[in-house]
MARPANU-808168 format. One record per residue: x, y, z of N, C-alpha, C in turn; residue in three letters. Coordinates in steps of 0.2 Angstrom, whole numbers, m for minus. Each point is the difference from the previous one (the first is absolute). Layout:
N
+-------+-------+-------+-------+-------+-------+-------+-------+-------+--------+
!  n_px !  n_py !  n_pz ! ca_px ! ca_py ! ca_pz !  c_px !  c_py !  c_pz ! residu !
+-------+-------+-------+-------+-------+-------+-------+-------+-------+--------+
!     X !     Y !     Z !     X !     Y !     Z !     X !     Y !     Z !    ALA !
...
+-------+-------+-------+-------+-------+-------+-------+-------+-------+--------+
This chain:
137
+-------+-------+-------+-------+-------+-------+-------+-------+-------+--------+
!  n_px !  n_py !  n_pz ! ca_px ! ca_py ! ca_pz !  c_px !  c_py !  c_pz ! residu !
+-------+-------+-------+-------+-------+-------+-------+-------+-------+--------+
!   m77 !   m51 !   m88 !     4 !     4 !     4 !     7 !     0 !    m2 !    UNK !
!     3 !     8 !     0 !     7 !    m3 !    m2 !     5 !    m3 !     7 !    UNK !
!     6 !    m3 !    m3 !     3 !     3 !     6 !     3 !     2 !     3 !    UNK !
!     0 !     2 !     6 !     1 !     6 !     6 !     8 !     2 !    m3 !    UNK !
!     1 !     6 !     1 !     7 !     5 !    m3 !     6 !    m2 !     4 !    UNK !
!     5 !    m2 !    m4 !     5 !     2 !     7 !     0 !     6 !     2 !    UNK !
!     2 !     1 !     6 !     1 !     7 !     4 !     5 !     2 !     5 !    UNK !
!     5 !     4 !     0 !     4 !     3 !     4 !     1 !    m5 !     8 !    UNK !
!    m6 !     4 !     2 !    m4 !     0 !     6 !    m5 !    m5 !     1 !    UNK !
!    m2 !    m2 !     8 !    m5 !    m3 !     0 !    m6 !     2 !    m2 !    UNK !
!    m5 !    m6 !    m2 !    m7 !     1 !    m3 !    m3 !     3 !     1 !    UNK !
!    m6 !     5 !     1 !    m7 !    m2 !     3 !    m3 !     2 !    m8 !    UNK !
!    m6 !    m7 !     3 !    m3 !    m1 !    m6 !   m10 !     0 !     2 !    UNK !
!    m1 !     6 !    m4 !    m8 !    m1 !     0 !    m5 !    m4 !    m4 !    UNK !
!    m4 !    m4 !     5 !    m5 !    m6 !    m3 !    m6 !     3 !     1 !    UNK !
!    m3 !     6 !     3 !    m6 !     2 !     3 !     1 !     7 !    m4 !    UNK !
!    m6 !     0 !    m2 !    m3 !     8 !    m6 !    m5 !     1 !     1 !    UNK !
!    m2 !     1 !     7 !    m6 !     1 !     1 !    m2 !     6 !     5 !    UNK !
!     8 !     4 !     3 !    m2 !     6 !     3 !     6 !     5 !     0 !    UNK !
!     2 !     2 !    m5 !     5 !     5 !     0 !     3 !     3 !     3 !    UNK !
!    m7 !     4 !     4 !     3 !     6 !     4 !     3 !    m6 !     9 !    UNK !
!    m1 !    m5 !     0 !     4 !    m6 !     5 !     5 !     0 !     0 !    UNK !
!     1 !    m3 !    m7 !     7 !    m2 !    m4 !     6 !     6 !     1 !    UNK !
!    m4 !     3 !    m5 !     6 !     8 !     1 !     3 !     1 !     7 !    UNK !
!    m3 !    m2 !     7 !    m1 !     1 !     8 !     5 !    m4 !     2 !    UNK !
!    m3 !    m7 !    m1 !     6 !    m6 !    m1 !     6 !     1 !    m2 !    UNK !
!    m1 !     2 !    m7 !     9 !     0 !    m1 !     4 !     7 !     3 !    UNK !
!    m5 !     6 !     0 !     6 !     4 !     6 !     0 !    m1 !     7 !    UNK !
!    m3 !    m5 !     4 !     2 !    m3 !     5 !     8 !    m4 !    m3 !    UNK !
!    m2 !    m5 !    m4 !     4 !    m4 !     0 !     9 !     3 !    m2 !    UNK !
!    m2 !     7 !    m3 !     4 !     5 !     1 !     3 !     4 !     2 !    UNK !
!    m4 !     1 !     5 !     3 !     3 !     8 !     6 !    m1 !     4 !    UNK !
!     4 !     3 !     1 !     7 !    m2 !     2 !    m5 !     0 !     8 !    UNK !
!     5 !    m5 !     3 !    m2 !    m3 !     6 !     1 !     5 !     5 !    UNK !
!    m2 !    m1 !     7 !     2 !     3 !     5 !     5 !     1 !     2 !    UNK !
!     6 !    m6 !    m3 !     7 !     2 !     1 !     5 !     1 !    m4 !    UNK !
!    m4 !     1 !    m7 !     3 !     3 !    m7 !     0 !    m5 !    m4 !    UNK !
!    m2 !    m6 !     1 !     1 !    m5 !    m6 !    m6 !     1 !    m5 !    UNK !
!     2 !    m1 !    m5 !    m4 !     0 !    m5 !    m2 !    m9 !    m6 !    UNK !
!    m3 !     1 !    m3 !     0 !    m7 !    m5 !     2 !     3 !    m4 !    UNK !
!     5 !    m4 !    m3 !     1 !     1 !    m9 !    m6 !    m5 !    m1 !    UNK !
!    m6 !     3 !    m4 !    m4 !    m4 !    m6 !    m1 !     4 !    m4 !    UNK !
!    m1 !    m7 !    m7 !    m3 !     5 !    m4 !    m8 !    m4 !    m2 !    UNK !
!    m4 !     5 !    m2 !    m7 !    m4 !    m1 !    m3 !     1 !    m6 !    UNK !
!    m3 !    m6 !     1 !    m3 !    m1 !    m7 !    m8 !     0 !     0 !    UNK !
!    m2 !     5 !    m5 !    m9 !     0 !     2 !    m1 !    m1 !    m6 !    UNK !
!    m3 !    m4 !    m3 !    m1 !    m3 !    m6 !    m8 !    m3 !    m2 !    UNK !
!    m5 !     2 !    m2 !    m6 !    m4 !     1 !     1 !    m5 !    m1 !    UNK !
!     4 !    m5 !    m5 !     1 !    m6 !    m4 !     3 !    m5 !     6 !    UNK !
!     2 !     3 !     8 !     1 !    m8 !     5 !    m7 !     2 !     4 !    UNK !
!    m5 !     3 !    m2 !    m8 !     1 !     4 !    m1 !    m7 !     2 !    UNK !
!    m1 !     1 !     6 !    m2 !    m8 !     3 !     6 !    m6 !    m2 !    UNK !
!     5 !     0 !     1 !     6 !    m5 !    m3 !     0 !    m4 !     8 !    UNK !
!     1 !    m7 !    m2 !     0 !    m2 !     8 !     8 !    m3 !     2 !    UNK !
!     1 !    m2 !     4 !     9 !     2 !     2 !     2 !    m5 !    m4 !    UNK !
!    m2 !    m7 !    m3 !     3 !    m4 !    m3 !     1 !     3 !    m6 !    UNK !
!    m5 !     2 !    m4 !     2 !     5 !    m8 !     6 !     6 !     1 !    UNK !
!    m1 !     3 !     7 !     5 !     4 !    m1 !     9 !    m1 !     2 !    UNK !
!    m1 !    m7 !     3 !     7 !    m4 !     0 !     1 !    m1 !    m6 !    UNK !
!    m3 !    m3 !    m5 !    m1 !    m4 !    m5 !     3 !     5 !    m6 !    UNK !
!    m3 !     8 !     0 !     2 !     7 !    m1 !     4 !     3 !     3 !    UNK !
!     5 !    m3 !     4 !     6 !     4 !     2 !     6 !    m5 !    m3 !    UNK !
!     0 !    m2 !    m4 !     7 !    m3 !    m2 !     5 !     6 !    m1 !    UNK !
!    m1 !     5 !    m2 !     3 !     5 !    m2 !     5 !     4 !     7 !    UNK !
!    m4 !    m1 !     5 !     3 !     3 !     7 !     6 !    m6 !     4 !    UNK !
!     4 !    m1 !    m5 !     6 !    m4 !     2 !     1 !     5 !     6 !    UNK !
!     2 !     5 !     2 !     4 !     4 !     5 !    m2 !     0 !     7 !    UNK !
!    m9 !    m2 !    m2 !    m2 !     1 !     7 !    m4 !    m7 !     3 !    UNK !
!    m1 !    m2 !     5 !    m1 !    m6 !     3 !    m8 !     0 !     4 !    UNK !
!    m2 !     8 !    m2 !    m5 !     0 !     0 !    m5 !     4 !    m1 !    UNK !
!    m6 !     2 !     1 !    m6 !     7 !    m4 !    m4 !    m2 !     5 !    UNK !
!    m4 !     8 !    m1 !    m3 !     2 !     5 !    m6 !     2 !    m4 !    UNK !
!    m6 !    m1 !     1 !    m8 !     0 !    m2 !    m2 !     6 !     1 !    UNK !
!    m4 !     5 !    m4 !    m7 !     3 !     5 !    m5 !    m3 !    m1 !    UNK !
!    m4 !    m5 !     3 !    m5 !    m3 !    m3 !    m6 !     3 !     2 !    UNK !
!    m6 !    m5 !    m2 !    m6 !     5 !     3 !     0 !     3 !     6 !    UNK !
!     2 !    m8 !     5 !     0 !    m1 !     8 !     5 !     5 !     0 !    UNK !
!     5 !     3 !    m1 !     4 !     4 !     1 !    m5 !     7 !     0 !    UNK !
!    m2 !     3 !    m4 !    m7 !     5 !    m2 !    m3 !     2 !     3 !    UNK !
!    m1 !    m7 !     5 !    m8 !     3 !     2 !     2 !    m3 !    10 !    UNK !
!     6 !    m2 !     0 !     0 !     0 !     8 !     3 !     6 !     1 !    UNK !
!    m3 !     3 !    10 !     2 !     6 !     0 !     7 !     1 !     1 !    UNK !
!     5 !    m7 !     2 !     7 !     1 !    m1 !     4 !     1 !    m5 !    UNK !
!    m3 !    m2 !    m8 !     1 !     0 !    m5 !     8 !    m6 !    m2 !    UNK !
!    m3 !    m5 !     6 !     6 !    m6 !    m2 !    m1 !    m2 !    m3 !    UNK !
!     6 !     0 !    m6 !     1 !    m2 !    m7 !     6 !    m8 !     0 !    UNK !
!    m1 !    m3 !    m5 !     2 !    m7 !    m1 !     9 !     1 !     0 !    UNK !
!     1 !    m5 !     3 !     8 !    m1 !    m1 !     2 !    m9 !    m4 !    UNK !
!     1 !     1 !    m4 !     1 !    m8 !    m2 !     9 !    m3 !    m2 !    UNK !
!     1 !    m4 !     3 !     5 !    m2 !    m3 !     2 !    m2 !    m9 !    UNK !
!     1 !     0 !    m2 !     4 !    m3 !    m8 !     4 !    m5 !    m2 !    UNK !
!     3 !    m1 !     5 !     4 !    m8 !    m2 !    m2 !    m6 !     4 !    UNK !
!     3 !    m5 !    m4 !    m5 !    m5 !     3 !     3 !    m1 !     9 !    UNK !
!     8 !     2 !     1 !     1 !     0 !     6 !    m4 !     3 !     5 !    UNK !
!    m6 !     5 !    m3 !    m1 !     7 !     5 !    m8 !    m2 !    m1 !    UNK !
!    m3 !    m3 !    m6 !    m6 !     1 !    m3 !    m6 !    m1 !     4 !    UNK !
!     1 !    m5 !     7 !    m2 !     0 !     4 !    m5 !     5 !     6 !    UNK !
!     6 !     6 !    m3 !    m3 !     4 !     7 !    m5 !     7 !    m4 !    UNK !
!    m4 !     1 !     3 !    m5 !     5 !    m4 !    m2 !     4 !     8 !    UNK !
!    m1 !     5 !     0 !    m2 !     2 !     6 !    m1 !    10 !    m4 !    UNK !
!    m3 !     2 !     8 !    m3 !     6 !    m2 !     3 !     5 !     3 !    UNK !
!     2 !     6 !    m1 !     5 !     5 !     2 !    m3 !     5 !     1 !    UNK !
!    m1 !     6 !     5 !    m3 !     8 !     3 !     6 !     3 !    m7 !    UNK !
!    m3 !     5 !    m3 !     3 !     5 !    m4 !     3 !     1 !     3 !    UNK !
!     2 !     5 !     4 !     6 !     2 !     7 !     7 !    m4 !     4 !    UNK !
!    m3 !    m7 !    m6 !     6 !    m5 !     4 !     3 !    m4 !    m8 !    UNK !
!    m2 !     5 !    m6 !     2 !    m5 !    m5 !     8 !     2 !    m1 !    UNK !
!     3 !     7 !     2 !     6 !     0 !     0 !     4 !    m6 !     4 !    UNK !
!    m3 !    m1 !     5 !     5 !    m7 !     4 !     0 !    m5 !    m5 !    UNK !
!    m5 !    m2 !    m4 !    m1 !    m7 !    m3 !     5 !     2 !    m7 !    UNK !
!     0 !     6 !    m3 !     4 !     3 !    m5 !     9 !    m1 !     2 !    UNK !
!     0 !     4 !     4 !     8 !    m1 !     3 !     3 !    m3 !    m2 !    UNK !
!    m4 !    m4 !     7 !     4 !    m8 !     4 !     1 !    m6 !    m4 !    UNK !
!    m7 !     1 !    m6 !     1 !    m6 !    m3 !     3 !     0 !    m8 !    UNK !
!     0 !     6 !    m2 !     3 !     2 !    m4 !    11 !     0 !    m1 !    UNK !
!    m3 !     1 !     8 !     9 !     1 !     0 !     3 !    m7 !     2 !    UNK !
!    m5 !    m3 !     1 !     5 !    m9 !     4 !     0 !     2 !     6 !    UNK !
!    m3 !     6 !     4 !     1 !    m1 !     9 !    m5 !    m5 !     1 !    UNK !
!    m9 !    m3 !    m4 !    m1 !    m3 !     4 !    m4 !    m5 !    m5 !    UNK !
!    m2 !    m3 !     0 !    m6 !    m5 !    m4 !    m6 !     2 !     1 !    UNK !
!    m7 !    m1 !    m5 !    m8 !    m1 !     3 !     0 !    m5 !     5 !    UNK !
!     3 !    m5 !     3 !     1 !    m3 !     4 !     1 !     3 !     7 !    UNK !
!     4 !     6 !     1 !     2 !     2 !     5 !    m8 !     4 !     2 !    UNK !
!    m5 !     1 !    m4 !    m5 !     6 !     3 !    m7 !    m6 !     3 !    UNK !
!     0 !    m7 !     0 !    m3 !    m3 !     2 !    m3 !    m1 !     6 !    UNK !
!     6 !     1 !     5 !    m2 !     1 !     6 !    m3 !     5 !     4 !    UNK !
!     0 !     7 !    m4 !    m3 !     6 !     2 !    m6 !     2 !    m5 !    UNK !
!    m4 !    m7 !    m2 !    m7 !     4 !    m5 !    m3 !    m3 !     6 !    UNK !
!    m6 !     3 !    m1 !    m7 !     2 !     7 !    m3 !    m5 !    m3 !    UNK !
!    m5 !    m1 !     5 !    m6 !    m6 !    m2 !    m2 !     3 !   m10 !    UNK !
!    m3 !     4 !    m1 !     0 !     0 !    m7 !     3 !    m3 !    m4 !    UNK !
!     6 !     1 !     0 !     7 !    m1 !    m4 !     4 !     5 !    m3 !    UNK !
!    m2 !     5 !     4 !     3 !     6 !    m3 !     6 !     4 !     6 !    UNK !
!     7 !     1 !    m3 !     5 !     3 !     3 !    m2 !     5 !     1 !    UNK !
!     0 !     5 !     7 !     1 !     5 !    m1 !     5 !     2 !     5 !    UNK !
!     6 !    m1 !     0 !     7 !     2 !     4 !     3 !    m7 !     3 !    UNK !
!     6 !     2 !     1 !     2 !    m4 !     6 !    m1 !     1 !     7 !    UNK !
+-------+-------+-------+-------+-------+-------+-------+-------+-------+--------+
């Protein structure tokens, strides 16, 4: 696998090629400006060549995303639950520890806030469900 591009904007990266017409759904969620106009800047990457990549390869494969502190998965689990909660992983070793799962409908907030320095993956800990998936504050 090569590695991951720099990019402008934050990640998303596809590890699951297994159902198109999902994926395609997924990412115009993940699209969707919110109900109070925010939007994510992402940019996405659909590449057969991270097919099944597991989170440690694709740290190991973002040396090149110096600007962002973190990426976002659509994995299989992503695919195939009906919320289509996708991976949120941190990138540095300060952050590396937090992985958790995120509603398409709330990947602007994780986008933002973490993007701009309003908040850390730190700050979304307290509001993931029994799952481990954020969906709001």
């Amino acid at each position: 696998m090569q590695p991951l591009p720099p990019t402008e904007n934050a990640l998303v990266l596809r590890t699951d090629f297994t159902n198109q017409k999902t994926w395609e759904l997924v990412r115009s969620e993940i699209e969707a400006d919110s109900t109070a106009g925010f939007r994510a800047y992402v940019e996405f990457l659909d590449d057969p060549q991270y097919a099944n990549a597991s989170i440690d390869q694709i740290r190991g494969l973002a040396l090149n995303q110096q600007a962002h502190s973190f990426l976002m998965i659509v994995d299989h689990e992503a695919l195939t639950r009906d919320d289509h909660a996708f991976l949120v992983i941190g990138l540095r070793e300060w952050n590396s520890q937090y992985v958790f799962r995120v509603i398409p409908d709330e990947a602007w907030n994780i986008e933002n806030n973490v993007s701009l320095g309003n908040a850390g993956l730190e700050d979304y800990f307290d509001d993931l469900d029994g799952s481990g998936t954020f969906r709001g504050h």
